[in-house]
N, C-alpha and C positions, 0 to 999 in steps of 0.2 A: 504494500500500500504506500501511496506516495502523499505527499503532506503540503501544500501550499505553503510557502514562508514568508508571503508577500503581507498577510494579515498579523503576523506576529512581530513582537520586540521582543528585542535577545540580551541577555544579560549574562553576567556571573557573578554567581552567589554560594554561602559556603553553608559547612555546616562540621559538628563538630564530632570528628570521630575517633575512636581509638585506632592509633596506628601502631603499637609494638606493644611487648612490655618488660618489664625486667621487674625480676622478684625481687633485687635490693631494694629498690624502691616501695615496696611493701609495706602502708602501716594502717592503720586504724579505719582511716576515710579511704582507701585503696587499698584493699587489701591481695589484689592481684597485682600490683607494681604497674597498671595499665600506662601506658602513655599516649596523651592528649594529643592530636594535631586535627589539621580541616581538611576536608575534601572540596576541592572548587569542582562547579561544573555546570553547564553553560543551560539554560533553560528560556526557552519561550513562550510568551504568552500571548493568546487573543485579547482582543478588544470586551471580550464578554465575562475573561478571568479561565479561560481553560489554558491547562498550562502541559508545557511537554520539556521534558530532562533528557537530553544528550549521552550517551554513556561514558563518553572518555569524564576521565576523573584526574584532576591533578591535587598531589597530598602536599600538605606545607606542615612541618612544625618551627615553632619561633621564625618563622620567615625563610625556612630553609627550603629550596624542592625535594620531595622524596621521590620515588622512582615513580614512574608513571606509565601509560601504555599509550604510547600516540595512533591517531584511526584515520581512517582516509574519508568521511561521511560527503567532507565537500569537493569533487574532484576537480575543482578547478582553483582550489585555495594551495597556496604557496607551502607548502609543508617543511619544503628542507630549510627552512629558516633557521633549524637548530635541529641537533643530534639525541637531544638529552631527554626525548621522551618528553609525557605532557604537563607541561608547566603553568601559572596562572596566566604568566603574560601570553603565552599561544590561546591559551583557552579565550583571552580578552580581545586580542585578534582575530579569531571565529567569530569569537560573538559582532565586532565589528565587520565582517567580509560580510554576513548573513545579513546584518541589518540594512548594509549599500545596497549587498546582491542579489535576494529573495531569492534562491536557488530553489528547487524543488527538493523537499526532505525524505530519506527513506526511512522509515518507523522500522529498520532494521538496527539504525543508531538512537533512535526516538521515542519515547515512551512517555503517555500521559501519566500525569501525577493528579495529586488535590488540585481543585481548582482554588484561584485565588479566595482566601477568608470573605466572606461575606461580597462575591462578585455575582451577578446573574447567572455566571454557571455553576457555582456552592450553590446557590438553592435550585436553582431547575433540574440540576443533575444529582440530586439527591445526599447530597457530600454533609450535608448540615446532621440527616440522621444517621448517617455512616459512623459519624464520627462518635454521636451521642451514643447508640447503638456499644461501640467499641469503647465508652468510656464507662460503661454501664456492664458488661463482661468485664474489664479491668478490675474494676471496685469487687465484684464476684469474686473475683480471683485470687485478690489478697485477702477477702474476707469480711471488707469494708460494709458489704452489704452479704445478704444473703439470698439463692438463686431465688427464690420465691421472690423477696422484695425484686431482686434483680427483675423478672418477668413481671410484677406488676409496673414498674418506671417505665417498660416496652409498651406493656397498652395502655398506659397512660398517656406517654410522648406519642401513640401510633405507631411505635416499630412494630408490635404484634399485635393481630385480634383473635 
């Protein structure tokens, strides 16, 4: 399936994930020695709030690049700019080729996400109860509520009748 890209703006934006860990590191509030860094990567969105995620990923910790996997999605974008695999500033360069070139997208590198918080496509596409839905098994889960209460808050909100 192929993706118009003439109706979206392109961005990069992170998010925060573990990227190693080392067990000296290990104490009280981490007790797996996790370590902290971001994933960038590049995301579009409609005019209406539906939004779609890129798959290449570039890792940073403290501003450093970590390895990356570079992808070919736009074939007419300059790739050999750099050796080092994908980095924020190539991902910020995509995002600017994409937003000049509107190229046609292939949803083999593309994949819808949430739509944007409170956009015309969060409520038409249903995202609003998805989420309540999913916050309502959570609480289940750890115990917060119990499954009974849990399925009364579902016909109450309309997730279930």
């Amino acid at each position: 399936m192929k993706i118009s890209s003439a109706t979206l703006t392109f961005g990069v934006i992170n998010d925060i994930v573990i990227v190693g860990s080392n067990p000296e590191m290990a104490d009280m509030s981490n007790p797996n020695g996790n370590i902290e860094g971001l994933s960038h990567y590049i995301i579009g969105e409609t005019p209406d709030g539906r939004r779609f995620v890129h798959n290449a990923v570039a890792y940073t910790r403290n501003g450093y690049a970590l390895n990356g996997n570079p992808t070919d999605c736009a074939p007419d974008f300059d790739w050999s700019a750099d050796s080092q695999g994908m980095t924020v500033e190539r991902l910020e360069r995509l995002a600017d080729y994409l937003n000049t070139n509107h190229p046609i997208l292939d949803t083999y590198h593309w994949v819808e996400v949430q739509a944007a918080y409170g956009s015309e496509a969060y409520q038409r596409d249903g995202w609003e109860a998805r989420m309540l839905s999913s916050e309502i098994g959570g609480a289940v889960d750890v115990g917060e509520i119990s499954p009974l209460e849990g399925d009364t808050l579902r016909v109450a909100s309309g997730l279930l009748s």
